[in-house]
C-alpha positions in Angstrom: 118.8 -2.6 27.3 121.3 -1.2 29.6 120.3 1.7 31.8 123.1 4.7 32.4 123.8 6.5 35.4 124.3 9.9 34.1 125.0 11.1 37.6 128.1 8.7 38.2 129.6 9.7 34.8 128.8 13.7 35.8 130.5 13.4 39.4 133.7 11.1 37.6 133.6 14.3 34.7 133.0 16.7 37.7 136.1 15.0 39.8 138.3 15.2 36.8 137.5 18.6 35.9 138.2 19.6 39.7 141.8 17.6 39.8 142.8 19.8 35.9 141.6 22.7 38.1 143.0 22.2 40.8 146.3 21.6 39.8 146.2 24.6 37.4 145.5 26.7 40.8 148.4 24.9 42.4 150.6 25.8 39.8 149.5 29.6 40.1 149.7 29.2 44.2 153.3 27.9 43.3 154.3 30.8 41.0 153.0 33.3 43.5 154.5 32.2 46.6 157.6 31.8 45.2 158.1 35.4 43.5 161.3 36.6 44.3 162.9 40.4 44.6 165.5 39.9 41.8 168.1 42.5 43.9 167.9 39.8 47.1 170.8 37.7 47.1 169.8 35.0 50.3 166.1 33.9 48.0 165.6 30.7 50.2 163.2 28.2 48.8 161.9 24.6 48.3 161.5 23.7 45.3 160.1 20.0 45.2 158.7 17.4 48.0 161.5 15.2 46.4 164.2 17.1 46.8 166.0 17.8 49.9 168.4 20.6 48.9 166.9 23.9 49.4 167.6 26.6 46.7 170.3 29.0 48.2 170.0 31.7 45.4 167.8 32.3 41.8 170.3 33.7 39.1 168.1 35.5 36.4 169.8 36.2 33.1 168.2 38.8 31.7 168.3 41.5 28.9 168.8 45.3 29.6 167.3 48.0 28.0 170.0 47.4 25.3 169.6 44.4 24.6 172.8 43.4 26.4 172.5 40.2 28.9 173.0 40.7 32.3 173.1 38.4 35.3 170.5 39.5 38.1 172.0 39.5 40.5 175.2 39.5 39.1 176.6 38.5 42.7 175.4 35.8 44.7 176.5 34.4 48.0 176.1 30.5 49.2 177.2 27.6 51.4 179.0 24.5 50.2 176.6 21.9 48.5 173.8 24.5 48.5 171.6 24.7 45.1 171.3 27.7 42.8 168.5 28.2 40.2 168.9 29.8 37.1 166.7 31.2 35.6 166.9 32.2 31.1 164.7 35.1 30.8 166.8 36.2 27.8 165.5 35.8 23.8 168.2 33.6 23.1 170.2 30.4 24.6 172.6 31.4 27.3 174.8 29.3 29.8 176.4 30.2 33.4 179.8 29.2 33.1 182.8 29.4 35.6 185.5 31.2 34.2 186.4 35.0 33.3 186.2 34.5 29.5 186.1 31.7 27.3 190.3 32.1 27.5 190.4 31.4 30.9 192.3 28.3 31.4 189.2 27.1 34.2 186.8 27.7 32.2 184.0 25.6 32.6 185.7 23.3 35.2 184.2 24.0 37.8 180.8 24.0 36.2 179.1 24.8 33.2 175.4 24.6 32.8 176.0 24.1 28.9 173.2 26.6 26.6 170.1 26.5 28.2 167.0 27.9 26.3 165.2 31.0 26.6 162.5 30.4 29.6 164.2 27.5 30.8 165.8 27.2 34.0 168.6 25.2 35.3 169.2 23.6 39.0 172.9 23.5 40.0 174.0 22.1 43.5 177.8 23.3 44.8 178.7 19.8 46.3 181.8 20.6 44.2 182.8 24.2 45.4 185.2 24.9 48.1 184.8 28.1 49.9 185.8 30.9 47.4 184.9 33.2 44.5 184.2 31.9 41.9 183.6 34.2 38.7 181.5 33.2 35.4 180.2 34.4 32.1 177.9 33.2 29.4 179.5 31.1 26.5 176.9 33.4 24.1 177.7 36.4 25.4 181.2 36.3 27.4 181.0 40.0 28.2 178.3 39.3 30.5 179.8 38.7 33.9 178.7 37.4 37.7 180.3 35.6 40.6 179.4 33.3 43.0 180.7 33.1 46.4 180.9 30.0 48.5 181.5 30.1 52.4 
């Protein structure tokens, strides 16, 4: 007959129950340190231990009261090879796209984050940007406008 120690298996269940937890807090502690004023162009943030590139600027597409997407801000401003998140807060796919319309002979050769989901974000890095201005629209909803501008 074997004997068990119920206190080993209750401070291994304790432990465990303490690293779910405590990774669920560092998640929140995440989210809330890096809330952002949407209307603040210069957002400067880490967003990984692995990565190196600091995020420059958060792009939000959103909905207005209308229904209509908008970019938030619809301006940004960045350095060369800096990162920008972006954000989908929309109800439906939307891309960041360089370009004034789908017409626009540059469109999306510059850079195009393709469709990206609603709540999904996407990392882009400008090593490919020279300094300019560099307009762009959603491929879903080409009305929607925003520029970035690289020094």
């Amino acid at each position: 007959m074997y004997k068990v120690n119920t206190s080993l298996i209750t401070i291994i269940t304790f432990s465990t129950l303490m690293l779910v937890v405590g990774s669920a807090l560092m998640t929140v502690d995440t989210r809330q340190a890096n809330a952002v004023d949407v209307n603040d162009t210069t957002i400067h943030s880490t967003h990984s231990s692995k990565e190196v590139t600091p995020i420059a600027a958060i792009i939000f597409i959103n909905e207005d009261k209308n229904q209509n997407i908008v970019f938030v801000p619809s301006n940004v401003t960045i350095n060369v090879g800096e990162e920008i998140l972006i954000l989908n807060n929309a109800t439906s796919d939307q891309s960041v796209t360089n370009g004034a319309s789908p017409d626009d002979q540059f469109s999306g050769k510059f850079f195009d984050t393709e469709l990206i989901k609603p709540g999904k974000f996407v990392e882009y890095a400008a090593h490919n940007l020279s300094p300019g201005e560099y307009t762009y629209y959603s491929k879903a909803s080409p009305q929607s406008i925003g520029k970035i501008i690289v020094n």
